[in-house]
N, C-alpha and C positions, 0 to 999 in steps of 0.2 A: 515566593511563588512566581511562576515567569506569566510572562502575558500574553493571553492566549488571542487576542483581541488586536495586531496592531494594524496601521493604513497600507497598503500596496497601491494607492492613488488617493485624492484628499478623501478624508472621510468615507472612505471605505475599506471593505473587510474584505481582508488576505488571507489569514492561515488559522485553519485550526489547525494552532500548531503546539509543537509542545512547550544523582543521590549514589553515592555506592555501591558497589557490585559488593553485599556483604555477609549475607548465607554463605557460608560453605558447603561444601556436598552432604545431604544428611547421612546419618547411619542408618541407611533401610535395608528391610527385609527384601534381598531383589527377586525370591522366586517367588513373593508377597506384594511386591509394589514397584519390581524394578523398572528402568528405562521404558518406556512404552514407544513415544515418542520426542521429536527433538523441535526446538524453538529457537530463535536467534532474531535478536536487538541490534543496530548499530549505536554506539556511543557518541558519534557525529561533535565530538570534541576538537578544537582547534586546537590543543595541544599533540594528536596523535588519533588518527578514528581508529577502531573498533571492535570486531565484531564481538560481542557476549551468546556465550552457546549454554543454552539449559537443556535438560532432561524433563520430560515430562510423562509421569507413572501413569498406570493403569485408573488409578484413584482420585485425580489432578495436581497430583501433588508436585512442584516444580522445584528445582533439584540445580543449581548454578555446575557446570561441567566447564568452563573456560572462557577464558580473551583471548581474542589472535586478530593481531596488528593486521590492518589495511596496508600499512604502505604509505597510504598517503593522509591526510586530515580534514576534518570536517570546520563546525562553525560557530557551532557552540550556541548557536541560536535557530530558533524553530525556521524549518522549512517550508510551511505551508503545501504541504506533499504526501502522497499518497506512492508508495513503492519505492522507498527509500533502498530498498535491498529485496531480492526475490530468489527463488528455487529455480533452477529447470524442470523441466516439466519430470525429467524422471531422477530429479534429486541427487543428480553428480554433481552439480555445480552452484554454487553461492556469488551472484551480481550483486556490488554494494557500490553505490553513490560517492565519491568521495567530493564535499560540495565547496571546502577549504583549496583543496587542490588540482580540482576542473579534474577530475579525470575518475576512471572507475576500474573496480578490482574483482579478482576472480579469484576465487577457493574451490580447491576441489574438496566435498564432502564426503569423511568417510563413513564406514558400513557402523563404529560406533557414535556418531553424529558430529563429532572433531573438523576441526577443519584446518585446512593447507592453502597456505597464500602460494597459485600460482603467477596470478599478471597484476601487471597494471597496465592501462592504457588511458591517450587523453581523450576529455568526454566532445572536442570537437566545438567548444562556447566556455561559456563562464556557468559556475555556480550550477553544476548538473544535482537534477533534485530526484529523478525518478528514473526508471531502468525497467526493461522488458525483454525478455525471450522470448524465441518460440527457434525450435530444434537449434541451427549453427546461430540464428541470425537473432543480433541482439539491437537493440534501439536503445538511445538515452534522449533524453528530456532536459537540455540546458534552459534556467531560468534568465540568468542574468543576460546585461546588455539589450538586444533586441528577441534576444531567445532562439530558441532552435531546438529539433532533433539530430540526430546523429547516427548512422547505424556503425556496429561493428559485427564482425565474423568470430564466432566461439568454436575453436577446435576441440577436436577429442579428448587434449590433454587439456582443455581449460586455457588454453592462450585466445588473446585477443591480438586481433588487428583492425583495422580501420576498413569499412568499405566505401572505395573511391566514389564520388560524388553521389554522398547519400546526404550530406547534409540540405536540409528543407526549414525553410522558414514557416513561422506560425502565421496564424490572421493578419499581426500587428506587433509593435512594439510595444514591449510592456502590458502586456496581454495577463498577466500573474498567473503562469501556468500554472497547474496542479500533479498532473498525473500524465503516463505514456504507457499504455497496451495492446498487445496483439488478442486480434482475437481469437476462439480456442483454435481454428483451422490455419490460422497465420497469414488469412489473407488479406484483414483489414488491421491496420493502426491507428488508434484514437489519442487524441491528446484533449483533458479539458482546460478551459480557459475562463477562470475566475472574475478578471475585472469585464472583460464583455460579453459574459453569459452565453459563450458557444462554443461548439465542440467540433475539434476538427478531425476527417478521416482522410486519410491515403489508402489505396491498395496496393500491394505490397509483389512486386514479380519476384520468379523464382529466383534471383542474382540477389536479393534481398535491397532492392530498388525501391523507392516508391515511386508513385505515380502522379500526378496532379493534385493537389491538397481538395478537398470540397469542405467546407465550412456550415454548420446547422445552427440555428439557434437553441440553445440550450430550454427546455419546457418551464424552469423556473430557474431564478437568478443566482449565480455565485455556484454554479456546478463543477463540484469539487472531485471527490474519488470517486473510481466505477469498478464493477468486477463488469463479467462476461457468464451468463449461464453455459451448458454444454453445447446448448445448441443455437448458442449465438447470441441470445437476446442481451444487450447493452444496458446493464441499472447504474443509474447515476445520483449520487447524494446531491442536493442544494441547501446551501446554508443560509441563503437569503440575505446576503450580507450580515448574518447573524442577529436579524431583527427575533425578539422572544419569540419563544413559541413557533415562528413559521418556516420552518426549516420542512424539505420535503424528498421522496425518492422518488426518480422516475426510470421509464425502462423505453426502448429503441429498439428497433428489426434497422439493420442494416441495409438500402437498397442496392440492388448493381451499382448504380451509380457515384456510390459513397453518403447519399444521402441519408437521413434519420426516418423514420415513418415513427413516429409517436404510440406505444401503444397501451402504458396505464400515464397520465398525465399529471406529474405533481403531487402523488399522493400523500399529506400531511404525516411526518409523525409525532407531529404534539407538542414539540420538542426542540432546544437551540442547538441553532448550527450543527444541523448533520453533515458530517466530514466525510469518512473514512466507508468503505465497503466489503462486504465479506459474503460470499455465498457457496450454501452447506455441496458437498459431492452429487447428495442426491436431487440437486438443483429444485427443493419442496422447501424452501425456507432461505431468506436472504436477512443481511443486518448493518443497519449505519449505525458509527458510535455518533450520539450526539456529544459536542464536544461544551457547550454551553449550559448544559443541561444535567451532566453528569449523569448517560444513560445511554444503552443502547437499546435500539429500534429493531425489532422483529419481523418482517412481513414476510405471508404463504405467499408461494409463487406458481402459478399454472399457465403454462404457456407463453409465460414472460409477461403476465398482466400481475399486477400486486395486491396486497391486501395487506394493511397494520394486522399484527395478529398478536403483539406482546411489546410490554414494556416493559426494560429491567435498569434498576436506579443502580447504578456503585454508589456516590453519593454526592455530596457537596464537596467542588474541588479538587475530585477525582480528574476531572477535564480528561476522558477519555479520547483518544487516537486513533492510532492502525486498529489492526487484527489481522489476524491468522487462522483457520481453519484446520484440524486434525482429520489427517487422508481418509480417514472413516468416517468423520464427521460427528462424533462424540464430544470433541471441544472446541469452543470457541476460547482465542486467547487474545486479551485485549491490553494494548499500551495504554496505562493509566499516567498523560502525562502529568497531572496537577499533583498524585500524590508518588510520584516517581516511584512506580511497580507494573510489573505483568500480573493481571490477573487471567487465574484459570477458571473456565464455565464451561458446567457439562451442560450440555443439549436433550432437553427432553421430546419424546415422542411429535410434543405437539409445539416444536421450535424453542418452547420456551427456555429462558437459561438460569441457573443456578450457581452462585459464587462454591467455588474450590478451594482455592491456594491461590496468594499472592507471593511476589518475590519483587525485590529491590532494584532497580536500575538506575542511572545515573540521572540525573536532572535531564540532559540533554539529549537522551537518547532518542531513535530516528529508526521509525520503519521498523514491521513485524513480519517473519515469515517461519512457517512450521510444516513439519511434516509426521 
């Protein structure tokens, strides 16, 4: 089993981080259970990364549909990272990490969920761990060295290029980034910052520029992944250095200024090292996997103020990951990296979630995204 556990400075905790690709396509009934929707894994192997494309039915049932080469190679060891690979916003294009060979790839997606390696380009640093869109303008998240962002320009046809003096430095060196996102409107970019508990924002001008970094302290320590509700509000996991039990989500309004304004504080969910972030379409439910704990975390959301409101075990040694959200918001799908599988979870009324179908992924697999 890998270890989920290891230092990114003495005696402290870095990465909730994370087996065969060995289902074949089953023989389903498809005007009974066909394709619903699509899901994709990177294999973030140092031999060759990636990307694994699944089907996922009306019923949860997950359905292995292909491998298509990045280009370039991953590490074979956990990245302590949140967006290892993402969507565009209207699901033409597939941004994937490549953390082996400093640089990132583009797929165009087609209409049956397949994919086409169109680019490659370099991520602008060492060891790029996270990747973000929003319309042309793409951001990555170099960990290694001193760290950095990087922006580039996504064309029509999926090509990348580099945009000149975008590259920005973080707080500090060796800072153990985690994650890189725009927000829904693309005007703010967030990156978090693990070993010093804060979170940095830039605003983002129209040339895909940013602007002066402003730096918050993070509301609790070791803040790892974040989504973005629709209307802005910033929820962040903290995994506490992964002390039992006190791992926590909090959520952030954005000011002019690039500043944090606080607005639920830390809110417990019971549970170790909450990593990873996910939140439903109809922005009335959000979920960290705890990755310690073999569980994900539930909380209603109004206004971007939170509330625990469920707890769901996979089990021991599961050491849950990413996730991903279905565009209707009927599944949540979660990288299980401890027992190397995607599991499928339907969404009931009241957020709660339900196990479906599992399927097989490699040991080292990296970063979830679905549509």
């Amino acid at each position: 089993m890998n270890k989920l556990f290891v230092p990114f400075a003495a005696m402290m905790f870095v990465a909730c981080s994370s087996g065969g690709f060995v289902r074949e396509t089953d023989e389903v009934e498809q005007d009974l259970r066909g394709p619903k929707y699509h899901v994709y894994t990177a294999t973030n192997e140092a031999s060759g990364n990636r990307v694994l494309a699944f089907d996922a039915t009306a019923d949860g049932t997950l359905i292995a549909r292909g491998s298509f080469s990045t280009g370039g190679v991953g590490t074979s060891a956990g990245l302590g990272n949140q967006g290892g690979l993402v969507l565009s916003s209207d699901r033409r294009f597939l941004l994937v990490v490549n953390a082996g060979s400093n640089d990132v790839s583009s797929f165009k997606v087609r209409g049956d969920g397949s994919l086409a390696l169109v680019d490659r380009n370099p991520s602008g640093g060492t060891l790029p761990i996270s990747v973000t869109v929003h319309d042309s303008v793409v951001y990555v998240l170099n960990a290694g060295g001193t760290g950095n962002i990087r922006g580039l320009r996504l064309d029509d046809e999926g090509r990348l290029s580099s945009i000149a003096g975008s590259t920005r430095s973080l707080s500090g060196a060796a800072v153990g980034p985690a994650q890189v996102g725009f927000s829904p409107d693309g005007e703010w970019l967030t990156v978090t910052e693990k070993a010093t508990s804060k979170i940095d924002v830039w605003r983002v001008g129209v040339t895909g520029l940013t602007g002066a970094r402003r730096t918050s302290p993070s509301s609790g320590t070791t803040p790892f992944g974040f989504a973005f509700t629709g209307d802005g509000a910033l929820l962040v996991s903290e995994a506490f250095g992964g002390a039992a039990n006190a791992s926590a989500l909090s959520s952030y309004r954005i000011e002019s200024d690039g500043d944090l304004d606080v607005l639920s504080a830390s809110v417990p969910t019971g549970q170790t090292a909450a990593c990873w972030v996910a939140i439903l379409p109809s922005n009335r439910f959000a979920y960290t996997t705890n990755t310690g704990s073999g569980s994900v975390s539930g909380y209603a959301l109004h206004e971007g103020l939170l509330t625990l409101s469920s707890t769901t075990q996979i089990g021991a040694g599961s050491s849950p990951l990413d996730m991903a959200v279905a565009r209707n918001g009927k599944f949540v799908w979660v990288l299980e990296g401890g027992s190397h599988m995607i599991g499928a979870f339907a969404v009931a009324h009241d957020g709660s979630l339900s196990a479906r179908d599992t399927i097989a992924v490699p040991a080292t697999a990296n970063g979830l995204a679905g549509w």
